[in-house]
Every structure is written in C-alpha cells, then in structure tokens.
C-alpha positions in Angstrom: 6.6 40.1 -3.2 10.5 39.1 -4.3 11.0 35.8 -6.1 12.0 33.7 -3.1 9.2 34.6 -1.4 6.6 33.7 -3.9 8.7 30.6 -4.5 9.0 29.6 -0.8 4.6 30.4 -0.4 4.4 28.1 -3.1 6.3 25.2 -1.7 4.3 25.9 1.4 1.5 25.6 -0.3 1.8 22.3 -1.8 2.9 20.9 1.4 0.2 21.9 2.5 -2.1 20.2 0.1 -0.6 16.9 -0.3 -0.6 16.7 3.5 -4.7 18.2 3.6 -5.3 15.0 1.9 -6.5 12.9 4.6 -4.8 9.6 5.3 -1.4 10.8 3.4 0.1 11.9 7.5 -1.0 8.4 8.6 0.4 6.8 6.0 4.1 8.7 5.7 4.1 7.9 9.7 3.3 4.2 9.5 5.9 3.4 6.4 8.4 5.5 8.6 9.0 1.9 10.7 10.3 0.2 7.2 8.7 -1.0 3.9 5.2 -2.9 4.6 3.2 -4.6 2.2 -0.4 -2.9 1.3 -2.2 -5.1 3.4 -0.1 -4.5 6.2 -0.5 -1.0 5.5 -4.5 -0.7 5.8 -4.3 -2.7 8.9 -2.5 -0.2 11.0 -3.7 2.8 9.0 -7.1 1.5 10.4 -10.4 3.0 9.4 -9.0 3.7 5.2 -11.3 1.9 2.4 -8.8 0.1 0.2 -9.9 2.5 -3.0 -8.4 5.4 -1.1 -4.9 3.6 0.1 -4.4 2.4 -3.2 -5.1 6.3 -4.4 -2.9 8.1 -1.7 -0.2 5.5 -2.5 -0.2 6.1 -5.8 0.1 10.1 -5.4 3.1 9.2 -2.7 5.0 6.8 -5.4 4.2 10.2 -8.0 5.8 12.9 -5.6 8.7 10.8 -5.2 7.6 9.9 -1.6 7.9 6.1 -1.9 8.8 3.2 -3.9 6.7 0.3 -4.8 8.4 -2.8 -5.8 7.3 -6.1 -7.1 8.7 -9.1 -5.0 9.7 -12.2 -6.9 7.6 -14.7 -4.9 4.6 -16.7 -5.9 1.6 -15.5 -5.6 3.3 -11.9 -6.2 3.9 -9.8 -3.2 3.9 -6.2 -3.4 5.8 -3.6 -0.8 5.7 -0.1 0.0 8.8 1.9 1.2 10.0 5.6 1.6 12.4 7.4 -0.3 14.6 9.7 1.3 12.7 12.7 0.4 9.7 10.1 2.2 11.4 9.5 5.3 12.0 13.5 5.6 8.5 13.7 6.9 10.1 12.7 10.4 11.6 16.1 10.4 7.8 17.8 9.7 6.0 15.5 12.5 9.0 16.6 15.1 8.6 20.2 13.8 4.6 20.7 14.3 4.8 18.8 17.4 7.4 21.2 18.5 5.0 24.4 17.6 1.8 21.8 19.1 3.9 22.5 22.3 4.4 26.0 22.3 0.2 26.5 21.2 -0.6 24.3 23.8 1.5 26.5 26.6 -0.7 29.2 28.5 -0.8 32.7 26.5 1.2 34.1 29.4 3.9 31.6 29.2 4.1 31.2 25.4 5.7 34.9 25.0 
C-alpha cells in the first residue's frame, strides 16, 4: 500500500468514526440552518439526553467543526455555529444520498 493510499484509508477512517457516533449526523445537519443556542439544539435533535449533546458538541468544537461563543446578555446565552470545515458536511449528506439513490435502483438498472 503507497503512502496516499494509507493516508487517504486513514482519513476515511476517521470520518467514519466521528460520524458512527450517533447523534453527531443530526447535529451537523440541524446547525447547517445557522448558529442555535443548546437548547434549541436538543429540541430539534429530539430524542438526545442533554449529557450526550453537551458531549458530541464538545468533540464538534475539538475537530474544528463548530464554534461556541458566549453572548454578552444577562443571564448568559450560549450559541453553537459551524465552521467552514462544519458546514462542508452539506457536501457528504448530498454525496451518500447520491450513492443512497444508486443502491436503492434495481440490480438490473444500477449497472
């Protein structure tokens, strides 16, 4: 195996796992609309416990995925948004949904 292929199974593979996580998908997709506050967030990421949110944002905010900035406002008001390398999981949803397609076509159409 060259170098660029061991380097490009590698990436795959931590794609892979950072997305395996459940909830991370749900909650790249929802803060795709625009930066929501974490409240906002569990209620349209609906069925997450608040413990594993708060952990799954926390991993996003390490990978570079999204932000998390303070507001100025009393009581303090928290907010979520995506970075760029964040808002790039549009491109993977419209990619598998692409391939989704082509599995879901009839074997004797797919070739």
């Amino acid at each position: 195996m060259d170098t660029s292929e061991s380097l490009s199974c590698q990436l795959f593979r931590t794609t892979v796992d950072l997305l395996a996580k459940p909830w991370t998908g749900h909650i790249l997709w929802t803060l795709q609309e625009g930066p929501l506050r974490f409240n906002e967030i569990a209620t349209r990421v609906a069925g997450i416990g608040e413990k594993v949110l708060s952990a799954r944002l926390k991993e996003l905010e390490c990978q570079g995925l999204l932000v998390r900035r303070v507001l100025p406002t009393t009581p303090v008001k928290v907010e979520y948004e995506l970075t760029c390398k964040g808002r790039g999981f549009q491109h993977v949803v419209e990619a598998i949904t692409r391939w989704g397609a082509l599995i879901a076509e009839p074997a004797d159409q797919a070739q």
